[in-house]
DSSP file (Angstrom, degrees, kcal/mol; ACC not computed):
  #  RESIDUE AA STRUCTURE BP1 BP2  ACC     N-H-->O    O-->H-N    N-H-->O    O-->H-N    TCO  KAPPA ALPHA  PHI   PSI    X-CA   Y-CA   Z-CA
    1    1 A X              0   0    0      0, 0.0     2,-0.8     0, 0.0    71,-0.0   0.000 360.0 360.0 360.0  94.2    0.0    0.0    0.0
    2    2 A X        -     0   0    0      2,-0.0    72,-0.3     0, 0.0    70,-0.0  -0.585 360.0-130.9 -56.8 104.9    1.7    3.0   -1.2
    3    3 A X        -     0   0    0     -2,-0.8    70,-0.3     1,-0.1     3,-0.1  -0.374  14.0-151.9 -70.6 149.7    0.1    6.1    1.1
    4    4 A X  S    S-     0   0    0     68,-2.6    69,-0.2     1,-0.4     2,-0.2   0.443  73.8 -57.2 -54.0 -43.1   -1.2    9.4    0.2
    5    5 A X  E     -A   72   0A   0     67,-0.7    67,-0.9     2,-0.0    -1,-0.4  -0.621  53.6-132.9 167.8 152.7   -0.4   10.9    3.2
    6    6 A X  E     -A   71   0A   0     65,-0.2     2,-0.2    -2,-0.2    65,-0.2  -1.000  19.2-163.7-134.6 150.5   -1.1   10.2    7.0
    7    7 A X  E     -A   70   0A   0     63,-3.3    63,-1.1    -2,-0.4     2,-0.3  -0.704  15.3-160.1-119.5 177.4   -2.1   12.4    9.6
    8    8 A X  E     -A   69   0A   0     61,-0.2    61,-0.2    -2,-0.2     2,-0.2  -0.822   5.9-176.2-149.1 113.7   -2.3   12.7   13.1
    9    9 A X  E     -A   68   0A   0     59,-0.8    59,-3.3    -2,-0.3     2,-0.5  -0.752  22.2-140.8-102.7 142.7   -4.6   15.3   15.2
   10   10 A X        -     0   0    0     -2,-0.2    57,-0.2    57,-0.2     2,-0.2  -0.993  19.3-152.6-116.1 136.1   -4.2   15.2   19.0
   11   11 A X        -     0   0    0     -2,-0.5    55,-1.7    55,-0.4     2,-0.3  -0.418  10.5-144.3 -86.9 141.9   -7.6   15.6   20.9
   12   12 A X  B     -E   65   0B   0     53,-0.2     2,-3.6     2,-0.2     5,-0.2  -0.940  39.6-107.8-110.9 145.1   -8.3   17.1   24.4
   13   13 A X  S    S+     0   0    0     51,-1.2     2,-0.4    48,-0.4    51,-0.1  -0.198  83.5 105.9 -71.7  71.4  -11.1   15.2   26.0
   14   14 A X  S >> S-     0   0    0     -2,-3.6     3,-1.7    48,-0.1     4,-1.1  -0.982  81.3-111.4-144.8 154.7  -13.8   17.8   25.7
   15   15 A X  G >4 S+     0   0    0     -2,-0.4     3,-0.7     1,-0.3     4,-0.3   0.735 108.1  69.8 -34.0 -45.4  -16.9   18.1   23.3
   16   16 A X  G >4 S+     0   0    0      1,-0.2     3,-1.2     2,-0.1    -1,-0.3   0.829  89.8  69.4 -19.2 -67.4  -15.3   21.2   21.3
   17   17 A X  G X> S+     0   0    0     -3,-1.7     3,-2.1    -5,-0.2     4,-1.0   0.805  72.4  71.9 -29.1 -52.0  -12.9   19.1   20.1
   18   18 A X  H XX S+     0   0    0     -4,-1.1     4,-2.2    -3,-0.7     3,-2.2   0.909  83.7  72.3 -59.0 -28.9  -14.5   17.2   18.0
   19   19 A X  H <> S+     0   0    0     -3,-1.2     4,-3.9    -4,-0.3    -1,-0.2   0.767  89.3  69.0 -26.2 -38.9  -15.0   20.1   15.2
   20   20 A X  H <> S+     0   0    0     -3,-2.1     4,-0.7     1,-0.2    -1,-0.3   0.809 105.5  30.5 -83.5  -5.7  -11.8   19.9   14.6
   21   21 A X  H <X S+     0   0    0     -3,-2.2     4,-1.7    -4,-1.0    -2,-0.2   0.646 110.6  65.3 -84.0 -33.8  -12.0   16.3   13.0
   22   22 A X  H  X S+     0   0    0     -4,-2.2     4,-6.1    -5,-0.3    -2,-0.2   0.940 109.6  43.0 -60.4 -53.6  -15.3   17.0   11.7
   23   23 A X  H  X S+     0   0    0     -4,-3.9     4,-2.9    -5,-0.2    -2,-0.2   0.841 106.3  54.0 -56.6 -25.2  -13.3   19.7    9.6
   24   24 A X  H  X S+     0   0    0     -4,-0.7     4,-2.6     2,-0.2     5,-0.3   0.952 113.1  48.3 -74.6 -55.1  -10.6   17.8    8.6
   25   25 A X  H  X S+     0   0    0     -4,-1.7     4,-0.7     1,-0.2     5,-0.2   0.877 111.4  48.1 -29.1 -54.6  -13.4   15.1    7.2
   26   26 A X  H >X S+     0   0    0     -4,-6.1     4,-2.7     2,-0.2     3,-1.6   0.994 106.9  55.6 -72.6 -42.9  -15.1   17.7    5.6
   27   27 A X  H 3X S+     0   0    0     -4,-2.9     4,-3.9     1,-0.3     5,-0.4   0.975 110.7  57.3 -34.7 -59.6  -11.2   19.1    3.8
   28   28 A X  H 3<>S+     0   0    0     -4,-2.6     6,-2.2     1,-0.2     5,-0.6   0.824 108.4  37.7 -44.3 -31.6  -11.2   15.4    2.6
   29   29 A X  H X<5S+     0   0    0     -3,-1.6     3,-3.4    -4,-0.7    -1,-0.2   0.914 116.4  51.5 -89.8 -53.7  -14.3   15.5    0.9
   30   30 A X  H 3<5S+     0   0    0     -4,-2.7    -2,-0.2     1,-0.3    -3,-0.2   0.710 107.8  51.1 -68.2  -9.3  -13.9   18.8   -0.5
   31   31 A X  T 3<5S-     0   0    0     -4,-3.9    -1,-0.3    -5,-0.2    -2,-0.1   0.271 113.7-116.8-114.5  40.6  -10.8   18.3   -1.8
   32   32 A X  T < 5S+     0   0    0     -3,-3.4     3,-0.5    -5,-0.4    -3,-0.2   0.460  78.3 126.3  80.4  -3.5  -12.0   15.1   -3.6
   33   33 A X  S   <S+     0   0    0     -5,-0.6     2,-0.4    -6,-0.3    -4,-0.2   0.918  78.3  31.0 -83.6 -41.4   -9.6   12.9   -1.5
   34   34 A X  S    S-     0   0    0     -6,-2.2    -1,-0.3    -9,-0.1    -2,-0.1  -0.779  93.3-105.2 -95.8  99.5  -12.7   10.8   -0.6
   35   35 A X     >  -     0   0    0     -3,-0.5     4,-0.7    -2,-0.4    -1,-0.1   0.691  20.6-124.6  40.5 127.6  -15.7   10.1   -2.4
   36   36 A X  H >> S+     0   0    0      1,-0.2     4,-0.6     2,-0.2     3,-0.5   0.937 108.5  72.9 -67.4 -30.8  -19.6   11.9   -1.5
   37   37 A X  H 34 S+     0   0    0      1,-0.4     4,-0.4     2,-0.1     3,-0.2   0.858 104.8  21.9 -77.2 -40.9  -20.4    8.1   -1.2
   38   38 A X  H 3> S+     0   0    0      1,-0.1     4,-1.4     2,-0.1    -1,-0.4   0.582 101.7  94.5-115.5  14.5  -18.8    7.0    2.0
   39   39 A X  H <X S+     0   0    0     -4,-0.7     4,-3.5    -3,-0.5    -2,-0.1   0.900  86.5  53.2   1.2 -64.4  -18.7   10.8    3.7
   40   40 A X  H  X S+     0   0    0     -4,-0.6     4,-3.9    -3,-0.2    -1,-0.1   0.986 114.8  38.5 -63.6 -73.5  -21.6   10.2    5.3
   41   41 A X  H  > S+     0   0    0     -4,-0.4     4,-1.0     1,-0.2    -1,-0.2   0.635 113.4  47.5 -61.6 -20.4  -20.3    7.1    6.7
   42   42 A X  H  X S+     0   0    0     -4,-1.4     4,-1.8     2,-0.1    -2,-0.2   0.865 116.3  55.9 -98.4 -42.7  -16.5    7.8    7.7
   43   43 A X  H  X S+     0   0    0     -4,-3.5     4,-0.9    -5,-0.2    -2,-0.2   0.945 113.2  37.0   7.0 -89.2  -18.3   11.2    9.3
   44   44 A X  H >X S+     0   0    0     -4,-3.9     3,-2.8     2,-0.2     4,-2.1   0.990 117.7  44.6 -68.4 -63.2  -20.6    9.4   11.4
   45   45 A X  H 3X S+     0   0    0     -4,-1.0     4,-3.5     1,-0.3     5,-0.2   0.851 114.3  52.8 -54.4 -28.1  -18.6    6.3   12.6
   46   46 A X  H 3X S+     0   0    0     -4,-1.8     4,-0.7    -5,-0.2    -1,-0.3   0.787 110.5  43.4 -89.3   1.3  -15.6    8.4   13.4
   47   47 A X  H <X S+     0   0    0     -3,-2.8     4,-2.4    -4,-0.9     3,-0.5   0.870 110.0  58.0 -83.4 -36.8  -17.2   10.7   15.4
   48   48 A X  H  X S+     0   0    0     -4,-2.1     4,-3.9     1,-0.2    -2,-0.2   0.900 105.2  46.6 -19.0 -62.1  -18.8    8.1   16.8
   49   49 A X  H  X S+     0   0    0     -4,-3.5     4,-0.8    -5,-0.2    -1,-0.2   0.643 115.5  50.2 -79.3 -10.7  -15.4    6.3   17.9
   50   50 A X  H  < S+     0   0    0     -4,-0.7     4,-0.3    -3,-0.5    -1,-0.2   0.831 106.9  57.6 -59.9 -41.7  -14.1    9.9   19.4
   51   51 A X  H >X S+     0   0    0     -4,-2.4     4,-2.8     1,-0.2     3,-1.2   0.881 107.5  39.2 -69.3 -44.0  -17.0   10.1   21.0
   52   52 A X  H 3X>S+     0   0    0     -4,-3.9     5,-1.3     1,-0.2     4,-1.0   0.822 112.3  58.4 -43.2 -39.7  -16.6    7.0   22.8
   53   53 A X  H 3<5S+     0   0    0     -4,-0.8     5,-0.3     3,-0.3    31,-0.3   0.459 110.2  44.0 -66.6  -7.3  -12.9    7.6   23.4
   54   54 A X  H <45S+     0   0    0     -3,-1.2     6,-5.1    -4,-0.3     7,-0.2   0.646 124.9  30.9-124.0 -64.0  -13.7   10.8   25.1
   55   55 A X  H  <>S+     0   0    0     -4,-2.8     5,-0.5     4,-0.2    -2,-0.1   0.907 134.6  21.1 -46.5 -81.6  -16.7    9.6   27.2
   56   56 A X  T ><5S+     0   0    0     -4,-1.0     3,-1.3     3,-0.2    -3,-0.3   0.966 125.8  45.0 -65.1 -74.4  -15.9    6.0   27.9
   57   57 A X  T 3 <S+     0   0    0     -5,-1.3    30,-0.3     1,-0.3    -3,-0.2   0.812 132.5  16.0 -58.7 -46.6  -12.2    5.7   27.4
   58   58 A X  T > 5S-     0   0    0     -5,-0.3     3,-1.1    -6,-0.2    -1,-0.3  -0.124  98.1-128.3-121.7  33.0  -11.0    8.6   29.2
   59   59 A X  T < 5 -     0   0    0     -3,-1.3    -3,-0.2     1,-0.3    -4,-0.2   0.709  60.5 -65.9  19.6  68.1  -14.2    9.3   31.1
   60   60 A X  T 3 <S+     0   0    0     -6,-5.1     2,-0.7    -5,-0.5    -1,-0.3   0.749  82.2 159.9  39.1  53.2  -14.4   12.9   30.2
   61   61 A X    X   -     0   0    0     -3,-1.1     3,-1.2    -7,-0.2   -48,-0.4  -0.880  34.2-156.1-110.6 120.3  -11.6   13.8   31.9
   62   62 A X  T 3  S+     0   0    0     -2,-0.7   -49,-0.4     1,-0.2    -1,-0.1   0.803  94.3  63.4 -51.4 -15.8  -10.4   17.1   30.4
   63   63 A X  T 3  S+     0   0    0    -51,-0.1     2,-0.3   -50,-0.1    -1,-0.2   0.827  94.2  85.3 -83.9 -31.7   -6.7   16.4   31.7
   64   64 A X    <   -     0   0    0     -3,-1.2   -51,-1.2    -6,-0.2    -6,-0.1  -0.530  66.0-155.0 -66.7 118.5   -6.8   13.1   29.0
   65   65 A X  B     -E   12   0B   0     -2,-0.3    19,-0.4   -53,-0.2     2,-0.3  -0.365   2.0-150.5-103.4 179.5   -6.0   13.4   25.3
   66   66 A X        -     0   0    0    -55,-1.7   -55,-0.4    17,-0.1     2,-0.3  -0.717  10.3-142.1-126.1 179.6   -7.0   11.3   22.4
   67   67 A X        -     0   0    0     -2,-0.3    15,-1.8   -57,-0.2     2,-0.4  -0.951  13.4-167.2-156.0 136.0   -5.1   10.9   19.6
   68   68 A X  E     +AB   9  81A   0    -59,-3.3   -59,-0.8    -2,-0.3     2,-0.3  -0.870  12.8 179.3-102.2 146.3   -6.9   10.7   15.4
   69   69 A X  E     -AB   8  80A   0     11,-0.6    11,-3.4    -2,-0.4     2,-0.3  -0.934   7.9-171.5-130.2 174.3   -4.8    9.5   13.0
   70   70 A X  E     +AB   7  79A   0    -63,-1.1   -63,-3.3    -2,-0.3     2,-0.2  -0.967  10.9 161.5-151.1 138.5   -5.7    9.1    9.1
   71   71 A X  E     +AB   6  78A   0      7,-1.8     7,-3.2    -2,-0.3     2,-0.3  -0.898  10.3 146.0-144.0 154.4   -3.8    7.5    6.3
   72   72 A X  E     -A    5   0A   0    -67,-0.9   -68,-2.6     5,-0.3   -67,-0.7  -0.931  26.9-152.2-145.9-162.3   -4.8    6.2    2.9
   73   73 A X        -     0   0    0    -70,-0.3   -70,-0.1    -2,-0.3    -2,-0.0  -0.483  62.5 -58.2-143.5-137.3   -4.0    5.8   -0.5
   74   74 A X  S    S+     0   0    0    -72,-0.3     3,-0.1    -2,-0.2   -71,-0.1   0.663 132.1  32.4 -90.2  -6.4   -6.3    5.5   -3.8
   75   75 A X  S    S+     0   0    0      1,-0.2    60,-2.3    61,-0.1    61,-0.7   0.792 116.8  33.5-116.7 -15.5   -8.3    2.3   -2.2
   76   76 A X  E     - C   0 134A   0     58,-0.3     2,-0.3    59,-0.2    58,-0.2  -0.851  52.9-158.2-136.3  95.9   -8.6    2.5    1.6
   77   77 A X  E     - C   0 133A   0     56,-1.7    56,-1.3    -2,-0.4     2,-0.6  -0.639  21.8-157.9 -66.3 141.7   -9.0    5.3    4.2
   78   78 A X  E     -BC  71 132A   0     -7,-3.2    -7,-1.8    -2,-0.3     2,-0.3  -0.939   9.0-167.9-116.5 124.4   -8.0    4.4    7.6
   79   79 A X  E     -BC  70 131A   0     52,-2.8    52,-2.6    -2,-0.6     2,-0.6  -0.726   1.7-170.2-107.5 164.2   -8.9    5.8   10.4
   80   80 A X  E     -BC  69 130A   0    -11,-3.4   -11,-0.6    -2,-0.3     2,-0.5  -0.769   3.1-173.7-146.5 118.9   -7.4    5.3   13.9
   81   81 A X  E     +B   68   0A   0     48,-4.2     2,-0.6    -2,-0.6    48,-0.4  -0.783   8.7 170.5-102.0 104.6   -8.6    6.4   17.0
   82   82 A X        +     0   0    0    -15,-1.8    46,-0.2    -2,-0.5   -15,-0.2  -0.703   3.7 164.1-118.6 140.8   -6.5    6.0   20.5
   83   83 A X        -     0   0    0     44,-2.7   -17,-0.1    -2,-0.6   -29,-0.1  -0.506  48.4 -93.3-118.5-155.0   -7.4    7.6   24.0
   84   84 A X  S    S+     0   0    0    -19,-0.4   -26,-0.1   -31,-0.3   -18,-0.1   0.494  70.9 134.0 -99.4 -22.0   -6.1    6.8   27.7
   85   85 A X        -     0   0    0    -32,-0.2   -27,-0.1    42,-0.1   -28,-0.1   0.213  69.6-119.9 -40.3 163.4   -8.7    4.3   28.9
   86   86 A X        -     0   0    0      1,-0.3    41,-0.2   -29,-0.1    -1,-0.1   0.323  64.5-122.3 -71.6 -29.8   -8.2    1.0   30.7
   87   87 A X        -     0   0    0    -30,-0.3    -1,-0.3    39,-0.2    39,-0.3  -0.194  21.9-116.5  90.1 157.1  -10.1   -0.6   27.5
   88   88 A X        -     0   0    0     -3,-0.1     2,-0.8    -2,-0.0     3,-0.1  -0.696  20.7-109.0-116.1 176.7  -13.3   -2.7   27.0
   89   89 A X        -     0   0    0      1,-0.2     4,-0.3    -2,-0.2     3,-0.2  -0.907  30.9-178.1-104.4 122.7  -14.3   -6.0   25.9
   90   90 A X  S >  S+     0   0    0     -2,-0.8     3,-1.2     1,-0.2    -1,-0.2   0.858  86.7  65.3 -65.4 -37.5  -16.2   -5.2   22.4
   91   91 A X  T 3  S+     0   0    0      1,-0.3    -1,-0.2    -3,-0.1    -2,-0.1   0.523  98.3  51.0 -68.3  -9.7  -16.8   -8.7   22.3
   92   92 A X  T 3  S+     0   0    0     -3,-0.2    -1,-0.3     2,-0.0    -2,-0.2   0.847  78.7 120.3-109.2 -13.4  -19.0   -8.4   25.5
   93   93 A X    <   -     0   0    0     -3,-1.2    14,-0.0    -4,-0.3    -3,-0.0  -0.071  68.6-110.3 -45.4 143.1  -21.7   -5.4   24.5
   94   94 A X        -     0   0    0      1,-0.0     2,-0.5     7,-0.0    -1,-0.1   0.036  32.6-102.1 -55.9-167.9  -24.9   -6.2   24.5
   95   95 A X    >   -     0   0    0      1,-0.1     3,-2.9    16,-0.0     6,-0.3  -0.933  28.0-156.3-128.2  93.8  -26.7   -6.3   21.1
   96   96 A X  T 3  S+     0   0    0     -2,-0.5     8,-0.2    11,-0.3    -1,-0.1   0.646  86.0  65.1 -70.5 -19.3  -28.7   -2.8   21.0
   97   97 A X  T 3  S+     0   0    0      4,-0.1    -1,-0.3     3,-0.1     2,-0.0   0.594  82.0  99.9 -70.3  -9.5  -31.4   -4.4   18.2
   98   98 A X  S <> S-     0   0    0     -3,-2.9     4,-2.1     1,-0.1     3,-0.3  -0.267  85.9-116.8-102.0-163.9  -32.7   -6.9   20.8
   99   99 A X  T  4 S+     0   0    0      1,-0.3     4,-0.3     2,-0.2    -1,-0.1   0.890 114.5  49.4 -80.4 -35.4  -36.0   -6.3   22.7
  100  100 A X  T  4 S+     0   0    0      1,-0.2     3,-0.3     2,-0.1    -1,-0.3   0.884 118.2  39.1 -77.2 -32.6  -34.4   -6.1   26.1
  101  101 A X  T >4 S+     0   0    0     -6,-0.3     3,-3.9    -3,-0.3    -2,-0.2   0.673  90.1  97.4-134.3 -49.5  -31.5   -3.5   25.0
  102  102 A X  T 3< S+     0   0    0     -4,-2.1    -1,-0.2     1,-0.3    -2,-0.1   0.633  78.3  45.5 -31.5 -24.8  -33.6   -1.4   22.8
  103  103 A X  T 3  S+     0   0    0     -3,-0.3     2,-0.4    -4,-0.3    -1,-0.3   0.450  83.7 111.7-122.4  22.9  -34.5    1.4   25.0
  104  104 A X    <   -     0   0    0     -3,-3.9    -3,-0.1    -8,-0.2     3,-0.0  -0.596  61.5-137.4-101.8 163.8  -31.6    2.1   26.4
  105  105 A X  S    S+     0   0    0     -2,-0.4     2,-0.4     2,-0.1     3,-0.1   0.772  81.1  54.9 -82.5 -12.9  -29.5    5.2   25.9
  106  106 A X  S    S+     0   0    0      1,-0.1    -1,-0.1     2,-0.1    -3,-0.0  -0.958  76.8  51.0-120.8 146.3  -26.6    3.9   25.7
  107  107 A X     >  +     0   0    0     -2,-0.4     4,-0.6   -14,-0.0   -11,-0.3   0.176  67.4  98.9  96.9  -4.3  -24.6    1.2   23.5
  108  108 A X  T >4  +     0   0    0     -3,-0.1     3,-1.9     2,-0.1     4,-0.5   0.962  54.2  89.0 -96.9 -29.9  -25.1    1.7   20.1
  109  109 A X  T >> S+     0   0    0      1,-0.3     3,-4.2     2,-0.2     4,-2.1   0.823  93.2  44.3  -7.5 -84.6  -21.9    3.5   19.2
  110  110 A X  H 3> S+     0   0    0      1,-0.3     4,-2.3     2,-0.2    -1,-0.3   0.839 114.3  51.9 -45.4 -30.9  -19.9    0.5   18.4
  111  111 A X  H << S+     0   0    0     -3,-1.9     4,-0.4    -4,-0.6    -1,-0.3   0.594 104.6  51.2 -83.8  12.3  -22.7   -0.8   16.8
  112  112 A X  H <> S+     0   0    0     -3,-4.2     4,-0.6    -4,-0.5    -2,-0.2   0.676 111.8  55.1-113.0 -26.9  -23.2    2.2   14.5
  113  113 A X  H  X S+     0   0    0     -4,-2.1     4,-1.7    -5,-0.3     3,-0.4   0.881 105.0  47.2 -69.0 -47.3  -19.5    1.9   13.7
  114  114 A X  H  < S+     0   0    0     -4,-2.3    -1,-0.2     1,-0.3    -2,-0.2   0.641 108.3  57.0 -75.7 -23.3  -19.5   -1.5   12.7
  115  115 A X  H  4 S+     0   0    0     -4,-0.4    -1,-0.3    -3,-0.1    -2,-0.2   0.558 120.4  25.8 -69.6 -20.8  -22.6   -1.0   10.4
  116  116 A X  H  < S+     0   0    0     -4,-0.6    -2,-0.2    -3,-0.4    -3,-0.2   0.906 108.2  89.0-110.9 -42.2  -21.1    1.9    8.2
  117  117 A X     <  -     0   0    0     -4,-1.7     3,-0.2     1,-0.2    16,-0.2   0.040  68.3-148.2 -22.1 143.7  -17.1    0.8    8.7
  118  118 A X  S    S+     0   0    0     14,-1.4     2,-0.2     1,-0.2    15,-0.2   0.705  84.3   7.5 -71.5 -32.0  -16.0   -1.5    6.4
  119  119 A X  S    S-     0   0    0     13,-0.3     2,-0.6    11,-0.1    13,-0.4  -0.929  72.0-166.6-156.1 106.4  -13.5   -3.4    8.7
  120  120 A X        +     0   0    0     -2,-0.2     2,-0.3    11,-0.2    11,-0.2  -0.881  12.9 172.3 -84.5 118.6  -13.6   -2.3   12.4
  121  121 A X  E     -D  130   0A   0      9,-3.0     9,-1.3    -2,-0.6     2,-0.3  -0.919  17.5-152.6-120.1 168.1  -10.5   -3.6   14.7
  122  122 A X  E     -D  129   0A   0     -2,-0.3     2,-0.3     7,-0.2     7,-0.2  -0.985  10.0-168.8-136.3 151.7   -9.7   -2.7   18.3
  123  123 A X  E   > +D  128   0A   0      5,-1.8     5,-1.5    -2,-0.3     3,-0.3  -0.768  60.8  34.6-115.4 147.1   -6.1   -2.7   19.8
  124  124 A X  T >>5S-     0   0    0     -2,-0.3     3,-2.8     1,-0.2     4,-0.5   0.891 130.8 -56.2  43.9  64.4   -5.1   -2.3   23.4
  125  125 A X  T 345S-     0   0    0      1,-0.3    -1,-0.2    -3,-0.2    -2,-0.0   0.708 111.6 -48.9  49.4  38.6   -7.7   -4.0   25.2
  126  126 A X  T 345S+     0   0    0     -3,-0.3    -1,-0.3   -39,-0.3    -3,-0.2  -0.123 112.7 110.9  72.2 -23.0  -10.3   -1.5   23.4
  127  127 A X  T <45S+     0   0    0     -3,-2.8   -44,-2.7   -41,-0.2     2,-0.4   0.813  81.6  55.7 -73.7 -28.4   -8.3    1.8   24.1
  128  128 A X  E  << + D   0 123A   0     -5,-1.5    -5,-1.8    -4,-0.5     2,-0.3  -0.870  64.3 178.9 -91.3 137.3   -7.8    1.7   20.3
  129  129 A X  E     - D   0 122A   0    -48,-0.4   -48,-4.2    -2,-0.4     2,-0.4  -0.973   6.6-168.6-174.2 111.7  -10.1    1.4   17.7
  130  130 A X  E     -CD  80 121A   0     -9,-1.3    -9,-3.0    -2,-0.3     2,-0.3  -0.828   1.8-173.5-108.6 137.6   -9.4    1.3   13.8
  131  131 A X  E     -C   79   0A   0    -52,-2.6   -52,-2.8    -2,-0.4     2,-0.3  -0.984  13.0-158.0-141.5 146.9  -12.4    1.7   11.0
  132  132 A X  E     -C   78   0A   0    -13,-0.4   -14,-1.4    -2,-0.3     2,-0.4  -0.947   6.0-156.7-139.6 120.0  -11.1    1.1    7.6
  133  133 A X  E     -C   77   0A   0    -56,-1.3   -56,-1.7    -2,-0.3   -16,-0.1  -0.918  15.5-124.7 -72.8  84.7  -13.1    2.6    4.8
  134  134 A X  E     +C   76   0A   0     -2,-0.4   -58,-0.3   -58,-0.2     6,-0.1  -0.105  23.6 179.3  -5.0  97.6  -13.2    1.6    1.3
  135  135 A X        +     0   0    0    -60,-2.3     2,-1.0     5,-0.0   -59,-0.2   0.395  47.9 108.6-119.3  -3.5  -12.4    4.4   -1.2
  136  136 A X    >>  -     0   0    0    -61,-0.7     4,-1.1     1,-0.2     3,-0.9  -0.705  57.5-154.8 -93.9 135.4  -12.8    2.4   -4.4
  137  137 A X  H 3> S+     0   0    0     -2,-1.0     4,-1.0     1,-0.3    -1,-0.2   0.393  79.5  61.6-112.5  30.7  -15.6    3.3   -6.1
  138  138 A X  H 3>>S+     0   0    0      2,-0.2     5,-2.1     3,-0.1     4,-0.7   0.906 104.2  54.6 -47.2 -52.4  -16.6    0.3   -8.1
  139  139 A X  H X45S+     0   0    0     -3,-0.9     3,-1.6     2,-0.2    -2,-0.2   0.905 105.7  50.0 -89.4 -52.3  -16.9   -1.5   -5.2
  140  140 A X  H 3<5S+     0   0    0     -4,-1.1    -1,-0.2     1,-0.2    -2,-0.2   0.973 113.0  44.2 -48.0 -83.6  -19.4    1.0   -3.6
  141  141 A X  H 3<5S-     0   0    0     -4,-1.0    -1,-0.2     1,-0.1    -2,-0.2   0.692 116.1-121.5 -19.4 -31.1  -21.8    1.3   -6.6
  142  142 A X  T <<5       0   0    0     -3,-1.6    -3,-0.2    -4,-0.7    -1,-0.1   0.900 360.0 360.0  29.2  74.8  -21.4   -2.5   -6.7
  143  143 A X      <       0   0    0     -5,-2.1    -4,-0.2    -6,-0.0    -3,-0.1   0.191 360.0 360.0 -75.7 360.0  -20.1   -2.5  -10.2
């Protein structure tokens, strides 16, 4: 995989923050480097996975940083999000679709990630969390 370029933003855990990743997401789009077709979706799931990292991983603690990075090249974005947390087990969430899980406010993140993500991993006992996007856009159309 020859890269395009990678970057690295460092986050303070507070809500503010996140604009500045939403902008860098929107620079991407507007300067063509991804596709309008998954926007939508590398948008939402990575604010998602900030968002978690900020709550849950460093438990809003302003004193705690996160850290984005992004690399791709002409077929794959990746993004990769790591905070300070202890980590979870992903493997252990409940399942937010079923009847018993359904009204609660919390839990769906991960699952909102893994539904627009192409390939989700986590690193470091959860404190890490990689979503890897698809950029070619045959494959999206399903051409």
């Amino acid at each position: 995989m020859k890269l395009r370029f990678q970057d690295k933003i460092t986050l303070n855990s507070a809500l503010e923050e996140l604009s500045k990743v939403e902008t860098y997401i929107d620079q991407l789009l507007e300067k063509e480097l991804i596709p309008a077709e998954v926007y939508g979706n590398v948008m939402v799931a990575t604010t998602e996975a900030i968002l978690n990292a900020m709550n849950h991983g460093n438990q809003n603690d302003p004193k705690k940083t996160l850290d984005f990075y992004a690399e791709f090249d002409d077929k794959t974005l990746i993004i990769k999000v790591v905070d300070q947390g202890k980590g979870f087990d992903h493997s252990a969430l409940p399942d937010p679709t079923t009847a018993e899980n359904v009204e609660n406010l919390s839990g769906r993140g991960i699952f909102i990630i893994h539904n627009l993500a192409d390939q989700v991993t986590f690193e470091k006992q959860g404190s890490t969390i990689i979503l890897e996007f698809s950029l070619n856009i045959n494959e999206l159309v399903g051409a």
